[in-house]
Every structure is written in structure tokens, then in C-alpha cells.
N, C-alpha and C positions, 0 to 999 in steps of 0.2 A: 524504508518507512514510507506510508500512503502520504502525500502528498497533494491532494484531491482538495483539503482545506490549508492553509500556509501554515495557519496556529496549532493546528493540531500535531504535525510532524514537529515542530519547532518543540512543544512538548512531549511526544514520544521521545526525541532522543534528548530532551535536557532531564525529564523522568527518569532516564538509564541512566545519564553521564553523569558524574559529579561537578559538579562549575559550571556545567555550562547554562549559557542564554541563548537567547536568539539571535542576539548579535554576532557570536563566536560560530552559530550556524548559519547566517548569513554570509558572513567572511568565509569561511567554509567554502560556501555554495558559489558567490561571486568575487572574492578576493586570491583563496589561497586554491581554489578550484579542484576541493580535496575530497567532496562531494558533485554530483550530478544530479539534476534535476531530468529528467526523460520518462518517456512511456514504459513502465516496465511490467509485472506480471498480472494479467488478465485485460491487458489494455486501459492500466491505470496509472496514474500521475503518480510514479517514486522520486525517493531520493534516494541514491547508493552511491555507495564510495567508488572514486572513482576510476582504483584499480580496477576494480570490479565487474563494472559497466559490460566488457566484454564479452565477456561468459555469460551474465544477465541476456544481453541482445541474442549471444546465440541460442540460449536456449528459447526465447520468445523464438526463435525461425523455427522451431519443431511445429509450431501451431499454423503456419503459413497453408497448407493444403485442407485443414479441415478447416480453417479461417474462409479462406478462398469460397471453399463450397458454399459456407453460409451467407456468405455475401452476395454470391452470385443466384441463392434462393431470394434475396433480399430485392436483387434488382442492380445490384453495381456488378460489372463487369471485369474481370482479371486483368483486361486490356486496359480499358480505362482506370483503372487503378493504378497498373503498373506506369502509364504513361503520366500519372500525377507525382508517381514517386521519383520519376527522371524529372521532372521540371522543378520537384522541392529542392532534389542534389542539385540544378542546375540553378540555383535563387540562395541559399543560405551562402554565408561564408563568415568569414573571421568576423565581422561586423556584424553586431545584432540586428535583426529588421524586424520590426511590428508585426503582431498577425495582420493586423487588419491590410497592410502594406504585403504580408506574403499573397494574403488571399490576393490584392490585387491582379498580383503578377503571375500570379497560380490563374487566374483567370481569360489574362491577357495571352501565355503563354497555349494552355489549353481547351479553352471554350468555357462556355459556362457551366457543363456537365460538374466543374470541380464546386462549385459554389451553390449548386441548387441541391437543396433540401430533398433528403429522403425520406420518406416516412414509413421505409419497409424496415428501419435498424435505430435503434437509441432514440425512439419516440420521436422523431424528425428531425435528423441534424443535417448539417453539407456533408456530402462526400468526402472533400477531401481531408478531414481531422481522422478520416480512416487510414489514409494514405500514411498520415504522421506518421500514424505506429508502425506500420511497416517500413517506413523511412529511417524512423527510430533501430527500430530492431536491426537492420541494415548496416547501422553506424554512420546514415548519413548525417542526423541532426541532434539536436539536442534544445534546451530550452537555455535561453541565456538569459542577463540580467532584466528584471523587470523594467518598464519606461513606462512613468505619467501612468502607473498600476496597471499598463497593460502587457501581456507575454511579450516576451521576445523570443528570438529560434538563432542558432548559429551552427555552423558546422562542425560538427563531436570530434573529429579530427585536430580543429584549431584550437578548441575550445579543453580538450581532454587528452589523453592516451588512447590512441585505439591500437587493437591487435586482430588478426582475425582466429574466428575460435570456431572449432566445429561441432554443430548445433546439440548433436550428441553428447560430447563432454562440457560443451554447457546445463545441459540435461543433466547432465549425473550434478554438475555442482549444486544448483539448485534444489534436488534432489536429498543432497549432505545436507544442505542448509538449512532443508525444510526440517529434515529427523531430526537435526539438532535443536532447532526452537520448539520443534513440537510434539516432537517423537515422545511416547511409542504412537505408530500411526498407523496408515494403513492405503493399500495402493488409490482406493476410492479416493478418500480424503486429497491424498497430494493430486488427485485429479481433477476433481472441484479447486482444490485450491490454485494450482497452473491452469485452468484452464484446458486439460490436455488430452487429448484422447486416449480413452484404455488401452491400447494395443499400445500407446508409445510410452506409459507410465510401466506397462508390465515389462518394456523392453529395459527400462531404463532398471526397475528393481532388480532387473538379472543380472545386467550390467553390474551392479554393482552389491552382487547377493552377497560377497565373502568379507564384505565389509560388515553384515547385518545381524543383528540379534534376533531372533524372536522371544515375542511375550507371550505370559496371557493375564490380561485386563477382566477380573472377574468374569472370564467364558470367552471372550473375547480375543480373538489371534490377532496380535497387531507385532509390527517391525521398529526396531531403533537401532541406531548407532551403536555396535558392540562395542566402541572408543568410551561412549556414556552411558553401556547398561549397568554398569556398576554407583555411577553418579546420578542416576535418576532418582529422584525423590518427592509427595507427593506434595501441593504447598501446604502451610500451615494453616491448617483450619482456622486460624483464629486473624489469618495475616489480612490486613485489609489494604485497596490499592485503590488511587482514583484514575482514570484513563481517560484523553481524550476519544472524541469524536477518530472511528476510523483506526484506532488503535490494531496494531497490525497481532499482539493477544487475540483481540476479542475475534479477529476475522482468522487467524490462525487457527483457533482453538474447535479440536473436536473429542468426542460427539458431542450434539447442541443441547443435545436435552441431559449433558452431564451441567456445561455453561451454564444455561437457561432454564430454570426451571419453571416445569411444563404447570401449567396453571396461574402463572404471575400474569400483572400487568402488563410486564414488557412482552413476556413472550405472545400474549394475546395480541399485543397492537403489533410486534416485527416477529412473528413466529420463524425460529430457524437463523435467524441473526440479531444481536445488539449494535451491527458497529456503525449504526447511523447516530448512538444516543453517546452520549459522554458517561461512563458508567461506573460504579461504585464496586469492589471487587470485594469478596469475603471468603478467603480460602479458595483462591482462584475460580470461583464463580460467580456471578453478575448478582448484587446482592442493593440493588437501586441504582440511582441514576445524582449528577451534578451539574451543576450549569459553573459558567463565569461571566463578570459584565464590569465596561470599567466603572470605576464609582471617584468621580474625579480624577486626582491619580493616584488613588488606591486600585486594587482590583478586589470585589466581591466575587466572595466562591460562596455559593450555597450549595448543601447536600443533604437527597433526599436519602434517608438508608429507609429498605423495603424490609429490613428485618431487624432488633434489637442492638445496638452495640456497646461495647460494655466502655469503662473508664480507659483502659490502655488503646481501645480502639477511636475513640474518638481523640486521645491525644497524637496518633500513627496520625489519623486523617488530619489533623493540625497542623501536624509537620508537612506531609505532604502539599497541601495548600500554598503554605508560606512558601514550598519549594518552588508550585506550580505559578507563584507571582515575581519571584524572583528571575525563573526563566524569560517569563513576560517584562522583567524590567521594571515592576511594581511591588508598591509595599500592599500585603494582605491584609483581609479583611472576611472574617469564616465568621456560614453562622448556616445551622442546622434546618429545614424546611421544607416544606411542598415544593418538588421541582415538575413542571408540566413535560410529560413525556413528550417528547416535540423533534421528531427525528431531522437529523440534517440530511436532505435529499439533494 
């Protein structure tokens, strides 16, 4: 699950799971340590279980050389990099430490280069929040309990199971994993969506061809899971979903102009993606948008739908709601309306 907003993961997986809250994903994350919070696929803030973890980092290491190159068009250096990710190994440990306290030491240990602002990658950030990820993928760190709302970092080793996996049959997991939430697919697609270069997606599809089904998608050659070509099924036109911000669906889901339809509001103002908006689903495609805000301590959902719904659909979206407040640890409060499209960046 993206992890990039707290609330939003918190509701992806209480959305899935039955019972749960945030609290029981909290424990989770910082008690029963059954979850991981780390860098995970496109250089974004996940949570994955923490068997898991492994195979995840390895297959993030496939991205390490065409990584490398772009950064070194950017202006950061392989050297320099790589000598920020021996001083992160050498600063984490069993003990959480602050960012702001690694930055320091990250600083003290290798110059200022690891603290000053780039403005050739991620619209001007420090260099060294680059290093993380490959720290991350590495298995040297991880993200530990929050302090006073700000990050912590500890070593994935103290903090999890580690094992070492090679990047390839991390590759292939990833890979399964992806056909299985999203399949039928297509090599493009799982390469937008890892981040990965064509030649290492085509190697991986080989890898693992006798596993694979092909389809055809009204004209279209796409691959799934021959375990679930028989259980594929299309959703129900009439089924409606609400999704947070970042919802790994909405970022999953291809083609866009099946998701999106081409002419809406949304697709005008975020053409080719929904997953900055909190969105209303109708028959597995983006069919408006919802907000939440607390209202003492109730929580108000309001929902705008971009298209008609009928009486079982708006008592679906009811339930839903109430379930979306109960995660959050509040009693609900729905009610139907203009929501301003207002993307979370």
C-alpha cells in the first residue's frame, strides 16, 4: 500500500480487511512489527508485510543502473551517492534517530554535498533522501516509529527479517504480484508501473512465460496469470467503491482512458491519472470524486458522483462511509455534494 499520505494507507487496507482500524495497523506497523513502512516501488513510501520486504528491495535493485544514469544526468554522482549510503549504514541502528538528527550526521560524516538541494531531480530536494532508497532497497534501513510527528529511520535488519534475495527473482515476484491485482496486462504497463526498463521487463516476462496465459481484450494482446485466467471476471457495472487519495487501484489500473473517461472533469484537470483525487468508483471506473474532514468527533464524508446513482448505490456508498469512519475511529456523518476537485500533491 502507498503510504506517501498516513490516512490514506490506513484506509486502503482497513477498505480490504474486515475489522480492522488504524490502530490494529499501527500495532501492526510499530508493535507487532508485521508490517514495514520503506521505500518501495518507484521510489515511493510503502507499507508491505514484512515477510515480504525482501524480494520487494530486491527487485527495486534491478532499477540501480538505469537509476544511476539518470541521476548522474541530473548532476549527483555514483560516488557521491554511494558514499552517503555507507554513512546511512553506518548512523541507523536498533534505536530510532530523527531525520533531522540523521541529516545531521549525514552531514557531519560526509560534507555538505549530502544536504544541499538539487534542483536537477524532484523539483529541488537534498540529495541525500536519494541515497534512502537505495539504502532502503539494499536492506540497510527502514522507517521506524514516528517521534513528536516527525520520521524516524532504523536498521531493517533490527527492526524486521531480512534475507538476501536476488534481484531477478525478486523481479519475477513482483511481477506475479502485479498480474494478480491487475492482470490481464501487458509488459508496457508493468513497466510504467515498476519503474523498469523494457529490456529488464521483457526478461522477466520470459522468465516466467510458462506460468502465463494470453488474452484478447477487445483486439488487444495482454498476459495474466494462467492460475487466474479462469477466475478473471469483469466488475459489476453497477458496483460502486469509494477510494482514498493514492489508492494503489486507481495507480494500478490500466488502460487509463478505460479508468478515466476521456472528456470528464477529472481527466481534464489530471489527464492519465486519478490517484492524487479521493475517488468514487462505478463499475471499476472513476465515476467522481469524495472528500473527508473531521466534524467534531464525527467524521463528514461528502460525495460528489459525476454520474447518476441509483437507490442500492447510494445505500453501498452508506455503508461504505460508515466503514471509512470506523477505520478512522469515528462515528459517520454522509451527505451528497460538490466536492472541489483539489488534487493532493
Amino acid at each position: 500500500m502507498h503510504a506517501q499520505v498516513g490516512a490514506s494507507a490506513e484506509l486502503m487496507l482497513g477498505l480490504r480487511l474486515r475489522d480492522v482500524t488504524r490502530q490494529t495497523i499501527r500495532d501492526a506497523l510499530w508493535e507487532r512489527r508485521s508490517l514495514v513502512k520503506t521505500v518501495g516501488v518507484r521510489g515511493t513510501l510503502h507499507l508491505l508485510p514484512a515477510d515480504e520486504v525482501p524480494l520487494w528491495m530486491a527487485a527495486n535493485r534491478l532499477r540501480f543502473p538505469a537509476e544511476a544514469a539518470r541521476l548522474e544526468r541530473a548532476g549527483i554522482k555514483p560516488a557521491a551517492l554511494a558514499e552517503v549510503v555507507r554513512a546511512i549504514a553506518g548512523i541507523v541502528g536498533r534505536d530510532p534517530i530523527a531525520r533531522p538528527d540523521l541529516e545531521r550526521e549525514l552531514e557531519a560524516r560526509v560534507g555538505g554535498w549530502a544536504v544541499t538541494t538539487n534542483q536537477g531531480w524532484m523539483g529541488g530536494y537534498k540529495n541525500w533522501p536519494m541515497a534512502l532508497g537505495w539504502a532502503a532497497a539494499l536492506g540497510i534501513v527502514c522507517y521506524g516509529p514516528g517521534h513528536g510527528g516527525r520520521s524516524t529511520f532504523v536498521r531493517l535488519a533490527d527492526w524486521s527479517a531480512w534475507r538476501e534475495v536476488d534481484p531477478l527473482d525478486g523481479g519475477k515476484f513482483a511481477l506475479r504480484r502485479f498480474l494478480h491485482a491487475y492482470g490481464p496486462s501487458t509488459p508496457a504497463e508493468f513497466s510504467r508501473w515498476f519503474a523498469l526498463a523494457p529490456s529488464l521487463t521483457r526478461q522477466l516476462f520470459a522468465a516466467i512465460s510458462d506460468e502465463l496465459a494470453e488474452v484478447d481484450i477487445e483486439g488487444d494482446r495482454r498476459w495474466v496469470l494462467a492460475s487466474d485466467a479462469d477466475a478473471a471476471a469483469e466488475a459489476a457495472a453497477e458496483a460502486v467503491h469509494l477510494l482514498p487519495h493514492f489508492d494503489v487501484f486507481v495507480v494500478g489500473s490500466h488502460p487509463r482512458g478505460q479508468l478515466i473517461e476521456r472528456g470528464s472533469a477529472i481527466h481534464a484537470l489530471l489527464p492519465g491519472t486519478a490517484a492524487p483525487l479521493a475517488v468514487l468508483l462505478r463499475g471499476g471506473r472513476v465515476a467522481g470524486v469524495w472528500e473527508r474532514r473531521p466534524k467534531g468527533k464525527r467524521l463528514l464524508v461528502r460525495v460528489d458522483a459525476h454520474q447518476p446513482l441509483n437507490r442500492r448505490q447510494r445505500s453501498s456508498i452508506e455503508a461504505q462511509a460508515t466503514r471509512i469512519a470506523q477505520i478512522l475511529e469515528r462515528e459517520c456523518e454522509l451527505e451528497f455534494g460538490e466536492v472541489s476537485l483539489r488534487p493532493h500533491l
